[in-house]
N, C-alpha and C positions, 0 to 999 in steps of 0.2 A: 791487729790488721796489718795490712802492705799496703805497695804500691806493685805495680806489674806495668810492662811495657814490650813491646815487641815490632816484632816486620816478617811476612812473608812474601815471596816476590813471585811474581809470575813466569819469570823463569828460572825455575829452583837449580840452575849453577852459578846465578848470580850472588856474588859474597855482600853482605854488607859494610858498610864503613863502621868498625866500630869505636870508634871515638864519636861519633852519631849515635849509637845503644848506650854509648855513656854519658851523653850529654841528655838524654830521654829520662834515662834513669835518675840521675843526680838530679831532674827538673821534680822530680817525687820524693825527693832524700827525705820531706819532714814526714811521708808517712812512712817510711821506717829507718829510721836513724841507727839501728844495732846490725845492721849487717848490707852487701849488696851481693848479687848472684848475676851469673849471665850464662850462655845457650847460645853458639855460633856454628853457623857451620850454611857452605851454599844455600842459598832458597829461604832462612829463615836464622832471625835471632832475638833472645828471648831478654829481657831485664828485670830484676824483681831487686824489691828493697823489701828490709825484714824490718817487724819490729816483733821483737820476741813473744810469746806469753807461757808457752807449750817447748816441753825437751829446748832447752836454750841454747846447749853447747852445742846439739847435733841437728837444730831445724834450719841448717842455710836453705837456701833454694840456687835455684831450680832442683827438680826429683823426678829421681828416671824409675820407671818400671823395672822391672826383677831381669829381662830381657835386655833391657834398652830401647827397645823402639820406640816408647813414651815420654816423652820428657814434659813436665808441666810445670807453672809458674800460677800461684794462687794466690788472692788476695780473700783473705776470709777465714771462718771457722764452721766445720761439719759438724753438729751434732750429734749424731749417729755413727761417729767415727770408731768407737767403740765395738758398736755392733758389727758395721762392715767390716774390721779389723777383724775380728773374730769368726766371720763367717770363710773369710779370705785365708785364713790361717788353718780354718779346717779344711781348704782346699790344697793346702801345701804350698802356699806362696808365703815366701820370707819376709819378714821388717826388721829394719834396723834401727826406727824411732817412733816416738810417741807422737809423732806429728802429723797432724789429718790432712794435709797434703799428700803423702804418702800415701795415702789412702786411696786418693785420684788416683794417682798414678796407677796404681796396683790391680783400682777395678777396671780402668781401662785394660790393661793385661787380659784381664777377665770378658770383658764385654766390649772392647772394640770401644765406639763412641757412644755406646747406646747405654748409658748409665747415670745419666744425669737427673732421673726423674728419683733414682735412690736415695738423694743425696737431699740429707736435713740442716738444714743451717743459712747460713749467710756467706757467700763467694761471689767470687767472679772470678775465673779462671783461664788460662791458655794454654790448649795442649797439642802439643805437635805430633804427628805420626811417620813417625821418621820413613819408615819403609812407603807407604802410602804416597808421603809426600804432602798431609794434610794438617790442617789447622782446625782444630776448635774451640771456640769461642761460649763461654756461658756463663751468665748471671741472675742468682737467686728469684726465685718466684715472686716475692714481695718486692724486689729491687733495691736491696739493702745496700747493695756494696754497688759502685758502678763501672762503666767499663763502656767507652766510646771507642768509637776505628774510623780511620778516615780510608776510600778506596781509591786509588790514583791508576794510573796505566801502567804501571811498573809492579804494581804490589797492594799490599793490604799492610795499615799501620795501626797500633791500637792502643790503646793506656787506661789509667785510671781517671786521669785526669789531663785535661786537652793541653796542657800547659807543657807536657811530654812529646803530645803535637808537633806543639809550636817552633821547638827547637831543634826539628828535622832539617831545615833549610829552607832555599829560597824555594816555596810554595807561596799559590794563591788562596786568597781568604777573603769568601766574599759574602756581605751580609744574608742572612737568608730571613726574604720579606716573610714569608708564614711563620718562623720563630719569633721575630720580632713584633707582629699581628696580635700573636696568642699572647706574650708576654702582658702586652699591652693588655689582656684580659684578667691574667691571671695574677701576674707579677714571678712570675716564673716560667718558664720554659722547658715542653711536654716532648719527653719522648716519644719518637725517636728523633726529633728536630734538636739541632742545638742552634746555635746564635749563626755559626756559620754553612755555608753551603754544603759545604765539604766533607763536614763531618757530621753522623750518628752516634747515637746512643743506642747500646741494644736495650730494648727492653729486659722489663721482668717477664723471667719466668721463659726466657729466649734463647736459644741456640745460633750460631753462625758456626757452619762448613765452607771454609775455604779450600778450594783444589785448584792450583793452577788459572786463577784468575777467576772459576766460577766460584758462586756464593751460594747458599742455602740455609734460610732461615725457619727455622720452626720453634712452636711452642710446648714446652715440658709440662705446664705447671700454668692454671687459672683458679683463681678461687671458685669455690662451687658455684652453679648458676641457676641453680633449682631448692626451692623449699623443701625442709624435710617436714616431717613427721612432730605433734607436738610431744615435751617431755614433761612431766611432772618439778615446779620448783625445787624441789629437794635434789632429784635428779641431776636438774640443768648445772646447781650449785657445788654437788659431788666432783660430776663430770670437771666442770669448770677448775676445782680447786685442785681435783688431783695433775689435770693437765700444768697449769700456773707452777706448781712448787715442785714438777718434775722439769720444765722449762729451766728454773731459776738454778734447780740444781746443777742441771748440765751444767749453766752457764758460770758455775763457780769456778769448773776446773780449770786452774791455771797453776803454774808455777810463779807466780808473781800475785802481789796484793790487789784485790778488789774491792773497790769504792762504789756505791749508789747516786743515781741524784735523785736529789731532793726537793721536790714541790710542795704546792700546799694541794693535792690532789689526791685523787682515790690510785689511780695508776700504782703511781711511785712508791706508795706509800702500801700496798699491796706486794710492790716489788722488794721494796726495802723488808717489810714483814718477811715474805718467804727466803730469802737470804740468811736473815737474821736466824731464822729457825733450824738455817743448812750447813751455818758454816761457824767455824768455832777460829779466832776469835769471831767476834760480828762487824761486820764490813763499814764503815767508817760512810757516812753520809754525808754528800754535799749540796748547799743550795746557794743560790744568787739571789739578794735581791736590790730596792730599789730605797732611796730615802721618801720617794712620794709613797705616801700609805697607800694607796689605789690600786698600787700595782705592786706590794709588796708581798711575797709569798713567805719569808721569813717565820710569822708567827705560826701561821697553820704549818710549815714542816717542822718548826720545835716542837709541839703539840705531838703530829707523828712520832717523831724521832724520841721524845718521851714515853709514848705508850710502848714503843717494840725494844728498847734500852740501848738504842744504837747511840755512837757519839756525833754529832750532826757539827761540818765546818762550814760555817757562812762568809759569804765575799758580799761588799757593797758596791754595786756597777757607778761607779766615778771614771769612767774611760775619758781619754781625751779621743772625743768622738771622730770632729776631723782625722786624724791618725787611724780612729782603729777601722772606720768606712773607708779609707781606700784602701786599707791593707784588705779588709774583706773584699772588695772590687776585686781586686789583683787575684786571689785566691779563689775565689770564685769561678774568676776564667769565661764568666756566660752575663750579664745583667739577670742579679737574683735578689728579689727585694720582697721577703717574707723579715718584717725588722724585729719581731723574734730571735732573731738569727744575731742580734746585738747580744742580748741575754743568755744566749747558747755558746755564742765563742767565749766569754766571757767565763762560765761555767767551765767550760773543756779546758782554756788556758789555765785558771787557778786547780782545777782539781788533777793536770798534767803532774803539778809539783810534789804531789801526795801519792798517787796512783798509777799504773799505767792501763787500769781494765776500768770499766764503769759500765754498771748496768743502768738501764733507760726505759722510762714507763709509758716512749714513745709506742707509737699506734694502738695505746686501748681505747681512745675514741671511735676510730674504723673499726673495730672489732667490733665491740662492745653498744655501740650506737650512744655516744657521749656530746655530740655537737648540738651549739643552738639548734641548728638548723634543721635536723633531725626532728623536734621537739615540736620549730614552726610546721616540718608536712602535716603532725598531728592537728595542730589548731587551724591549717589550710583546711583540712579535710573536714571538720567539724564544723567551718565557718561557713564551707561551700554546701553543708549539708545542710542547714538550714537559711539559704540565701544572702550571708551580711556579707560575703567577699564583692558583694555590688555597691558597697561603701567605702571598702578600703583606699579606693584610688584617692578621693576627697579628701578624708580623713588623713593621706598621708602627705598631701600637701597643701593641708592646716597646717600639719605639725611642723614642716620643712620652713614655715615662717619662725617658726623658733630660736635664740641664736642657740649656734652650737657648743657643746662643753666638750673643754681639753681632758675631761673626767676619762678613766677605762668605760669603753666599751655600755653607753648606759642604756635604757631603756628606751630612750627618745631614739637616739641612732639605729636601736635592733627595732623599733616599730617602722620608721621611717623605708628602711629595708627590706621589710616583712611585708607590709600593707598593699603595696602597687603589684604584687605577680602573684595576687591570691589564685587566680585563674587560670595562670596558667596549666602546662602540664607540669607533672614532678620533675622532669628533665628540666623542662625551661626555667619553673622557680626556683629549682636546687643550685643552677648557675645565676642564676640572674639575684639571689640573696650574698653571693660570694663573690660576682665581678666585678673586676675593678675601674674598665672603661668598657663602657658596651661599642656597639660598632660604630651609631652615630657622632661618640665623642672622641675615637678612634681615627675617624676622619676629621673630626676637628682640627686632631694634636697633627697628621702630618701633614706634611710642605706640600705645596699642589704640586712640584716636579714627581716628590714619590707618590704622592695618590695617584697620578694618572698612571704610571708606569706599574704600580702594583694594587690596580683596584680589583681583582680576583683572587683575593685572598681570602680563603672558605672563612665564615663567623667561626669563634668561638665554641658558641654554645651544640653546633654539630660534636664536639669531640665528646660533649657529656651526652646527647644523645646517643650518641653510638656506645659509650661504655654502658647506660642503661639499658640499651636493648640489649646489651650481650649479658643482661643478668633478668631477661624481662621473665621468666619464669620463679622471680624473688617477689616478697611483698614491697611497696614502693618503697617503704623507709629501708631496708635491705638493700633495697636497687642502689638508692644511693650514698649507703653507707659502701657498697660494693664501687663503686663509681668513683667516689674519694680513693677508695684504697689502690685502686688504680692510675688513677691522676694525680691528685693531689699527694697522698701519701711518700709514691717515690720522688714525685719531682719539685718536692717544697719540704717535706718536713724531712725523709729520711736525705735528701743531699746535703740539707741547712745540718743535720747532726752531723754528716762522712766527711765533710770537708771543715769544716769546724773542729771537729776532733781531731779529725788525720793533719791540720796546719800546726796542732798540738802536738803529735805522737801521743795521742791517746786515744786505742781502743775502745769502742762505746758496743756494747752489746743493748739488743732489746727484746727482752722474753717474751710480752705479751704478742711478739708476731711468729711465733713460733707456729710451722704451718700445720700443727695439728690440731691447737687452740683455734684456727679458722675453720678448719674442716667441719669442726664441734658446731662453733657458733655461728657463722654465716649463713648455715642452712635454717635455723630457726626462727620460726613467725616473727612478726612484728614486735607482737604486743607480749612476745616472751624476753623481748628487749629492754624494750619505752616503752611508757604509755604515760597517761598528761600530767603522771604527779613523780615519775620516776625514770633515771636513764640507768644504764648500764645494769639491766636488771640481772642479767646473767652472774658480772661480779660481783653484785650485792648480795646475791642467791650462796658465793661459795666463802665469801668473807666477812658479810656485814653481821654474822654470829660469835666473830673473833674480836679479840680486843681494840679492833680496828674499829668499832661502831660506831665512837663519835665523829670518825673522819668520814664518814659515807652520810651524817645529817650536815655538815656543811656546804655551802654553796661554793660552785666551782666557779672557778677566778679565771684560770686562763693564763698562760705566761704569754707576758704582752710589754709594751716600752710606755713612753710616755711622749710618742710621736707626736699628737697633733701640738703638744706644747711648744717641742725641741725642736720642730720647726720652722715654730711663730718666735721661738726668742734662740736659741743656745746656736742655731743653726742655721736662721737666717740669713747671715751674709754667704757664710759657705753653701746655701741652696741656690743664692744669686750666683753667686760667682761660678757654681757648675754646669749651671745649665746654660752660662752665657761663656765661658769659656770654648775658644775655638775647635777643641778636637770635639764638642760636643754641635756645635752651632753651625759651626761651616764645614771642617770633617767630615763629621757624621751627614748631617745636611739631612734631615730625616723627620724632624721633630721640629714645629712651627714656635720659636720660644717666645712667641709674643701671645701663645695660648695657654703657653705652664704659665706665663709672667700672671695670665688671666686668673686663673687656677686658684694661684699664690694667693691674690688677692683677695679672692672668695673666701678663703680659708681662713689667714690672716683677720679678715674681719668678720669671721665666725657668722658668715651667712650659711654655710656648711662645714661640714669635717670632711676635708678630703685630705687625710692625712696618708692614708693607702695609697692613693692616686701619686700625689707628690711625691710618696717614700720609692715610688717606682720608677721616677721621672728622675730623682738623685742619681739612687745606684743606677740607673742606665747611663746618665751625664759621667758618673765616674769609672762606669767600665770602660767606656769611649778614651778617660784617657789612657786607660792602661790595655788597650786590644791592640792585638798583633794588624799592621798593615801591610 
């Protein structure tokens, strides 16, 4: 992968400063360390950082069309680069590298701007049309790779990452109350909002035409939003397996070594199999894990890594945590507190040393329908079908007198959860099983100067109704396996991998999102998915006949920390001291810290687990002190 950066100007004879294009760029140097590229000229300039994988000596960037009128800067990999190469060549258009950049470039040649929905893989891309005088803007359908722009009156600027932003000059940068609202919901921050007023994220699956100051955005690419037809198990398993191990395949080609990671899960461990099957030597496998058994994935990926005869390098997570949580703060660039995301850097930085490509068994929960919570709509709906969801509320706080345990994820905490929104709609329980402050506690945590001034700030749980209704012709658990892949998926799991990796210079591929495995499987029924004694029946259907069998009767773990422990002891004073530190308390001025102090306490003396709550109330106190003013 890269990094990319750019500017077009509203008045295309204006030049830009470019020791400004190379302070943008050099602010992305770690996502490609093996080379840097630039694109100037009145009206527009382009900046790209390489990190190799594909044709090394000849893939610099930027790449111009056969003509020249095109010039692009891509952060990503096409799948189908092959094919369109091929089809492009019987058209009589020349290449002069194996690189699927080129490939952009060439089809624009071919098709003007209207070619984006061709394109298989993972990007984000910027392409100029020199004659036009135009800019396009576009990032993959699943929102793999990402790609913000900020719009001022001079111009249009844009990166991979806001930190490229930053270092344009004296601009304003002002908090934006709806980013900060939703966080507080989610623990992350939902395209197209970032932290700041200023700037967007384009979504997935999104285009931006820039001309002369006007914009135009449109959609390529949505996951299906209608049920198909049912298929026969055999069928569904066929289907499934040949898609999976043509994914994997693609994804091997490189001119450089690739590495897996390694979990104690079905994903990965499906990934690592078809790899294993595809590539000669067999790709070398990596896992994290933890000294607390609880959260140790360790043993179940030996087990893997044994059956398919990969050689498996394990790392033990000893960080010194102060250290490695601000540097994530910093790197981050937005308040992002999915603490996964400890276990993930940690991953990407040791397997950087070995590697520079890793395949990733990230989003076969969305696909696949893998989540508790998936599991709970089946037992909502069975509970509300014979009237016990008119108990639940009681029942679950009985159990909230309980103390709470620093244990992973246990069953008291997933009932406690489950119990109280049996009733509601799919929308409302699908959010309100996964939020982290609902609206009333919301208003709790801020200052009365900011509640008054931003008490119009739409709920939360409207963004997941809205992604449900735009799949409401899916079965519910569909809907909101569809609903995650949307929200959740890019703006927590796939950014905790791109910036985690890319702070590495390590490439992270993930097969199981490869958008023809969605096409397959998002269209099919429920109960071709889950049903109450099985998840992800699709990939049991094409794997669980392979040597893989005993890893599909194991119970899934989850890659998770050992937050509510780390801090009640490891992390304690450093949790005091962040959120009562100035840039966070009077700075920021946002956040009432005599309600976290409250929080703390609850927690601390295991009247509840509000370990989510607090891990988000941290990383926001430490973004504060590292945000541009």
């Amino acid at each position: 992968m890269c990094g990319i950066c750019g500017w077009a100007a509203c008045d295309i004879n204006r030049p830009f400063d470019p020791a400004v294009l190379r302070r943008m760029t050099r602010a992305i140097a770690h996502r490609g360390p093996d080379g840097e590229g630039y694109f100037e000229e009145p009206g527009i300039a382009l900046g790209h950082r390489r990190l190799g994988a594909i044709d090394i000596e000849r893939g610099g960037q930027p790449f111009f069309s056969p003509s020249g009128r095109y010039v692009v800067v891509n952060n990503g990999d096409i799948y189908n680069a092959s094919q369109l190469r091929a089809f492009l060549q019987s058209k009589n258009y020349p290449f002069h590298t194996r690189c699927v950049t080129e490939v952009i470039a060439v089809l624009a040649e071919h098709c003007g701007f209207e070619f984006v929905n061709q394109l298989e893989g993972i990007f984000a891309f910027a392409l100029w049309d020199k004659k036009e005088k135009r800019l396009l803007l576009a990032r993959d359908g699943l929102g793999i790779k990402p790609l913000l722009y900020r719009i001022d009156p001079d111009g249009i600027r844009f990166a991979s990452e806001a930190k490229a932003l930053y270092v344009c000059g004296m601009m304003r940068w002002t908090i934006n109350s709806r980013a900060l609202h939703h966080y507080l919901g989610l623990n992350y921050i939902p395209a197209p909002f970032s932290i700041h007023e200023e700037v967007q994220k384009l979504q997935p699956g999104e285009t931006l035409i820039w001309q002369a100051g006007k914009v135009k955005k449109s959609k390529f690419w949505t996951p299906p939003a209608q049920r198909a037809n049912s298929y026969r198990p055999q069928e569904v398993g066929a289907t499934v397996r040949a898609l999976v191990n043509e994914s994997v395949r693609g994804q091997l080609q490189n001119d450089v070594p690739v590495g897996v990671f390694l979990s104690s899960g079905i994903d990965s461990a499906v990934i690592l199999k078809s790899a294993c099957d595809y590539s000669t030597p067999k790709p070398e496998a990596f896992c994290v894990g933890f000294e607390e058994k609880t959260f140790d994935e360790r043993p179940g990926a030996r087990q893997t890594a044994r059956i398919v005869g990969a050689h498996l390098t394990e790392f033990i997570l000893k960080p010194n945590l102060q250290d490695l949580l601000q540097k994530m703060a910093e790197h981050f660039d937005e308040p992002f507190a999915d603490s996964s995301a400890v276990p993930v850097w940690e991953l990407c930085r040791q397997t950087s040393r070995h590697v520079k490509v890793a395949l990733s068994g990230e989003g076969g929960d969305e696909v696949f329908c893998g989540y508790e919570p998936y599991h709970a709509h089946l037992y909502a709906m069975r509970m509300k079908q014979y009237k016990l969801h008119f108990f639940a509320p009681a029942m679950a706080r009985l159990l909230k007198m309980l103390p709470a345990s620093d244990r992973k994820t246990t069953r008291l905490y997933k009932l406690i959860r489950f119990l109280p929104h049996l009733s509601e709609s799919p929308a409302q329980r699908h959010f309100l099983w996964k939020v982290i402050f609902n609206e009333e506690q919301k208003r709790r945590l801020y200052t009365k100067e900011w509640e008054n001034s931003n008490c119009k700030n739409e709920a939360t749980v409207l963004l997941w109704e809205n992604a449900f209704n735009s799949f409401n012709g899916q079965d519910p658990i569909s809907a909101a396996a569809l609903a995650d892949m949307s929200l959740y998926l890019p703006n927590d799991v796939l950014k905790k991998v791109d910036i985690s990796s890319m702070a590495h210079s390590l490439e992270v591929r993930v097969p199981l999102l490869d958008r023809r495995i969605i096409e397959f499987v998002a269209p099919l029924p429920d109960l071709e998915k889950i049903d109450m004694r099985r998840k992800k029946k699709p990939l049991r259907a094409a794997f669980e006949n392979s040597n893989l069998r005993p890893i599909f009767h194991r119970p899934k773990q989850g890659f998770s920390i050992p937050a509510a422990k780390w801090l009640k002891v490891n992390l304690k004073k450093f949790f005091r001291d962040a959120v009562n530190d100035p840039a966070f308390k009077k700075s920021f001025g946002i956040i009432d810290v005599s309600e976290v102090m409250r929080l703390y306490r609850q927690h601390e003396q295991k009247r509840e687990d509000l370990s989510r709550q607090l891990w988000g109330l941290l990383m926001l106190a430490l973004w504060c002190q590292k945000r541009p003013i």
